[in-house]
Structure formats: structure tokens, C-alpha cells
C-alpha positions in Angstrom: 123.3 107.6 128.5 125.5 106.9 125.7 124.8 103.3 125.7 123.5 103.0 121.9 127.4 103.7 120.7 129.3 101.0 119.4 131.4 99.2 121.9 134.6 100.6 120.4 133.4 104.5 121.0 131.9 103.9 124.5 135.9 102.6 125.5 137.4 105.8 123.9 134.1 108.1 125.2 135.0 106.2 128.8 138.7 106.9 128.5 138.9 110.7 128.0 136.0 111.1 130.9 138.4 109.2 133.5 141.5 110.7 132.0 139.9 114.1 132.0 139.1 113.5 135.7 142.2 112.3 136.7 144.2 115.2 135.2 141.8 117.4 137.0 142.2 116.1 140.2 146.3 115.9 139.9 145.7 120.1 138.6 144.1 120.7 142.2 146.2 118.5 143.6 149.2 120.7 141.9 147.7 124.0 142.2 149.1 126.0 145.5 145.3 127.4 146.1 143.8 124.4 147.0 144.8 122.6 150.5 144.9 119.1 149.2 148.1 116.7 148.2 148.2 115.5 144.5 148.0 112.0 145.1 144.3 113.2 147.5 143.6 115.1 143.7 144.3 111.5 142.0 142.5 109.5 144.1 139.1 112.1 143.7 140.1 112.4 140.1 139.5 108.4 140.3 136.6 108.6 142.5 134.5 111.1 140.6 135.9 109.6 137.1 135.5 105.4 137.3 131.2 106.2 138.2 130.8 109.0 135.7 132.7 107.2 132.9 130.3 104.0 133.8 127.1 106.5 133.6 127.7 107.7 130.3 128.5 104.6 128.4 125.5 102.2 129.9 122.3 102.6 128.6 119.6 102.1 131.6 118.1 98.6 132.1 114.2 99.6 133.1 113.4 99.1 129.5 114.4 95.4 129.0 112.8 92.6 129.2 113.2 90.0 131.9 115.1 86.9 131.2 112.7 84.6 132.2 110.2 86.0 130.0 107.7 87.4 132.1 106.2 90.4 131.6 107.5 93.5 133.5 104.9 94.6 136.3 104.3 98.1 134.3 103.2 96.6 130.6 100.3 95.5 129.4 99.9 91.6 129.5 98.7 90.3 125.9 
């Protein structure tokens, strides 16, 4: 999604996202409402945090040409 940033701004944008999470998770995992343990809110904090961070900061791939050099099945040969 945010895959066009410089590398240097994806890290930071990836950092806050899974440090965001994490706190989240130790807040339920702190808070008396909610039945779970804070190292169970760490470990979701992680869980939910690691794939989102990943989904933001990498652009998708169905855009780019193969390797090899062959034409993707969808475009127009020339």
C-alpha cells in the first residue's frame, strides 16, 4: 500500500504500526474488563501487528514484470 515511500519512511511507517499493536494488545492485556493475560495481549499485539505492518509498506507485485522477460499472461504481446 505504502510501498512507493522511501525505504527509510516504510521502517519508521512499520515501526509505530507494530508498536501501536503491541501496546494495544499489553492495554487489553492490562485492562480488568477483558479476560485475557498481558503476555496473551502481547502475543495478539504481535500477531495482528508483524502482517499489517508488512501490508502497508509493500507495494503489490501483479504489476511487475517477470524476470525472465516474458510477457505476463494479461498484456498485450507486441
Amino acid at each position: 500500500m505504502l510501498g512507493v515511500l522511501p525505504k527509510r519512511y516504510r521502517r519508521s511507517i512499520a515501526a509505530l504500526v507494530l508498536g501501536a499493536c503491541v501496546v494495544l494488545g499489553l492495554w487489553l492485556g492490562a485492562n480488568p474488563d477483558v479476560p485475557i493475560l498481558a503476555q496473551a495481549g502481547l502475543t495478539l499485539g504481535l500477531a495482528a501487528g508483524v502482517p499489517l505492518a508488512w501490508l502497508l509498506t509493500h507495494a503489490p507485485r501483479h504489476d511487475t514484470p517477470s524476470v525472465s522477460g516474458e510477457h505476463p499472461p494479461h498484456s498485450p504481446q507486441h
